[in-house]
C-alpha positions in Angstrom: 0.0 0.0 0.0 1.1 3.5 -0.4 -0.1 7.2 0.7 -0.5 10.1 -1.8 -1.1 13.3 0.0 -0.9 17.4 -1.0 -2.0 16.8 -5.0 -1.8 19.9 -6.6 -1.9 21.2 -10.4 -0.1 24.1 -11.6 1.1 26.1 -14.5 3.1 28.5 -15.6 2.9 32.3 -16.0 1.9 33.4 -19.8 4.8 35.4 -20.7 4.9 38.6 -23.3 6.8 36.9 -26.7 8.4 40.5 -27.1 8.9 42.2 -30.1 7.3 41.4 -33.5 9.9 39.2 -35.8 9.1 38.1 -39.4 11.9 36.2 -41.0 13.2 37.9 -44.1 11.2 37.7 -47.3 12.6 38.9 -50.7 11.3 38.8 -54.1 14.3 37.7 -54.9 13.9 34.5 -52.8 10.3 33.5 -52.4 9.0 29.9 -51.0 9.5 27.8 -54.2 6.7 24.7 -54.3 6.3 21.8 -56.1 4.1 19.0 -55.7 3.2 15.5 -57.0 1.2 12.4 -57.4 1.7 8.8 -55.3 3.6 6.8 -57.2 3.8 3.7 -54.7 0.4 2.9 -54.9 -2.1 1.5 -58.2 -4.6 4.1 -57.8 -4.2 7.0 -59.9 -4.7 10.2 -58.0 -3.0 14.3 -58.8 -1.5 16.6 -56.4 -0.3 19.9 -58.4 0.7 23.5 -57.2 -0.1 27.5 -59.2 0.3 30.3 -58.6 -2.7 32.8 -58.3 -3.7 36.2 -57.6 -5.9 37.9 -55.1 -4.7 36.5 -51.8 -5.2 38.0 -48.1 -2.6 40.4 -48.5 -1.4 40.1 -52.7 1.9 38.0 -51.3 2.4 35.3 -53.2 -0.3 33.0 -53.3 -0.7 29.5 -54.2 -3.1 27.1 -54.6 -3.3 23.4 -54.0 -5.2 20.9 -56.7 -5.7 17.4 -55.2 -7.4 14.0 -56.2 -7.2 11.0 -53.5 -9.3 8.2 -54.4 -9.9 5.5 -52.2 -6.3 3.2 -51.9 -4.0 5.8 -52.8 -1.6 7.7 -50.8 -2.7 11.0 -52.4 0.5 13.0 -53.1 1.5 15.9 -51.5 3.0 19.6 -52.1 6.0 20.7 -51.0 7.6 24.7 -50.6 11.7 25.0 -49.9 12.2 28.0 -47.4 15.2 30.0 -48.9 18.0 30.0 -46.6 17.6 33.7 -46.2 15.1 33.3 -44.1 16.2 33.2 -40.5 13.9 31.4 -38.1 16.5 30.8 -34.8 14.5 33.7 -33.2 11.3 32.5 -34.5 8.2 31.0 -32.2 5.1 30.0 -34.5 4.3 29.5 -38.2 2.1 32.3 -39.5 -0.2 31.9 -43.1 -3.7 32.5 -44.3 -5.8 29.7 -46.1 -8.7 29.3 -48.0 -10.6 26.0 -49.0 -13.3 25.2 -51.6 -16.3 25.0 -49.3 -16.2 21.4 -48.2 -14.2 19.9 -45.3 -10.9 19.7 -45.4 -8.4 17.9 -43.3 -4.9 18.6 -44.4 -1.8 17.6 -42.8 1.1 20.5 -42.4 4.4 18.7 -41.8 8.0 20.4 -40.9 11.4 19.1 -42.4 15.1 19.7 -41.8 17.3 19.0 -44.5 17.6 16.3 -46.6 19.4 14.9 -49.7 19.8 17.3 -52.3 18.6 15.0 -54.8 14.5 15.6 -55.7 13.6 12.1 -55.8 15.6 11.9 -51.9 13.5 14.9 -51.3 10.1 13.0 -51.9 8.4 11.3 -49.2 8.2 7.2 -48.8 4.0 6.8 -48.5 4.6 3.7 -46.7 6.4 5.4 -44.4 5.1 8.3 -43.4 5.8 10.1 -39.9 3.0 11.8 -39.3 3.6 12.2 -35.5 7.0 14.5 -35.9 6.8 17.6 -36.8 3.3 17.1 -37.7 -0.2 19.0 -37.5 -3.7 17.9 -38.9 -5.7 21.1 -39.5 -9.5 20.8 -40.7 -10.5 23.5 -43.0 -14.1 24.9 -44.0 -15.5 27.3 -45.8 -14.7 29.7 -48.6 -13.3 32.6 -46.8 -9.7 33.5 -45.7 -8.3 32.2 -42.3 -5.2 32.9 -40.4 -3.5 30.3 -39.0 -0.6 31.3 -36.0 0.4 27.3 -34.7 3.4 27.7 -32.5 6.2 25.2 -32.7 5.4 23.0 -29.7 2.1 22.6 -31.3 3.8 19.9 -34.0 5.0 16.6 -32.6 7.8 16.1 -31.3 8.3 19.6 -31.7 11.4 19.9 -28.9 13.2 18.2 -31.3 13.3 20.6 -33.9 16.8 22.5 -34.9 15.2 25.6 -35.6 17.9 26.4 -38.0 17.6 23.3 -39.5 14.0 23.7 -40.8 13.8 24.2 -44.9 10.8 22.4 -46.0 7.3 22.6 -45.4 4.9 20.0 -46.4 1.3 19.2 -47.1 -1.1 16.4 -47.7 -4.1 15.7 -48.1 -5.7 13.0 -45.0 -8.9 12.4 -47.0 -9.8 9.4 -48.8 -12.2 9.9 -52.3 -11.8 13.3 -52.2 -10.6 15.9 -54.4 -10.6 19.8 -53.7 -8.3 22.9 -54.0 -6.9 24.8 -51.3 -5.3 28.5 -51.4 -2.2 29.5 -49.3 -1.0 33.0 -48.9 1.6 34.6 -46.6 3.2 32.1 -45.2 6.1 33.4 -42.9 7.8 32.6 -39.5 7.5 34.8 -36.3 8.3 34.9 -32.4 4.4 37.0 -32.1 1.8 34.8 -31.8 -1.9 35.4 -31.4 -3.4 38.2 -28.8 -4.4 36.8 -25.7 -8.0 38.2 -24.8 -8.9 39.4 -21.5 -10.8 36.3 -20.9 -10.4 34.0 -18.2 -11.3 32.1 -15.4 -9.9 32.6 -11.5 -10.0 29.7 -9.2 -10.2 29.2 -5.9 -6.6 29.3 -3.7 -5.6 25.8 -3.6 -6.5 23.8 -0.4 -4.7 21.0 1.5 -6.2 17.7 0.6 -8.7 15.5 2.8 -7.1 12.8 4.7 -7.5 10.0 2.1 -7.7 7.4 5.4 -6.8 3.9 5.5 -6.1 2.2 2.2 -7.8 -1.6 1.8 -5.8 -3.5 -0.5 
């Protein structure tokens, strides 16, 4: 038998991120995607990236074209950040995103560097890690979203070398389904969402009850 006494749950003090950083963007060195089918799979599905206009903030938009039928892996898209872009300071990823009107459940992955060959690049379907660096967002609706997910959000996410990141990935988690969905702005910063004055204050903590003799 044992005695647990003085259980107690706390937490720590939200603390001011500081000063607004956005990693540097250049026209000169914008995110550079490309996408593609599953190939390791007999189901034919499509998975292709273009550019378009209009987005939240006339950035550099892109939009996502994607055809999963049922037994395939479904493809995925893929942008390089440009090493220009410093993210050591950096806290959260930052974009806006717009889908086709039907529910969407996309998966946004994180990845360091890897081979510098394209077909090393590529993902193995069969393998997939979809618990590092990983986060499943669902996404309705026609109308532009922003999206600030903070690092420790993403599996694993203490494991991360920050300076390491250079790829960000996406896929598609549905089976028979096909839909398009718009990026814009993606970027990297250490300022994450306003906290609201909303909350709830509980009562000072109090010594626990004598939990008595334990019958084993």
């Amino acid at each position: 038998s044992f005695t647990v006494d003085n259980v107690t749950i706390g937490g720590y003090n939200y603390e001011d991120p500081g000063e607004v950083y956005v990693s540097e963007r250049t026209e000169e060195e914008p995110l550079n995607w490309y996408a593609w089918s599953d190939t390791e799979s007999e189901k034919l599905d499509s998975f292709t990236v273009s550019k378009v206009d209009n987005g939240i903030v006339n950035n550099d938009p892109v939009q996502l074209i994607y055809d999963r039928p049922v037994g395939s892996y479904g493809g995925q898209a893929r942008a390089k950040i440009p090493t220009s872009w410093d993210l050591m300071d950096t806290k959260y990823i930052s974009f806006w995103a717009k889908g086709d009107g039907s529910e969407q459940i996309i998966t946004l992955r994180l990845d360091q560097d890897k081979s510098t060959t394209h077909k090393d690049q590529k993902s193995n379907f069969k393998k997939r890690e979809f618990e590092r660096w990983s986060i499943d967002l669902t996404i309705t609706g026609t109308d532009w979203k922003h999206y600030v997910i903070p690092y420790a959000k993403f599996g694993y996410g203490d494991t991360m070398h920050k300076n390491r990141i250079r790829y960000i990935n996406i896929f598609n988690r549905l089976e028979d389904k096909r839909g398009t969905l718009t990026l814009d702005d993606i970027c990297f910063t250490n300022v994450g969402e306003p906290i609201e004055d909303q909350y709830i204050t509980h009562e000072p903590l109090k010594d626990s009850a004598p939990i008595g003799e334990v019958t084993t």
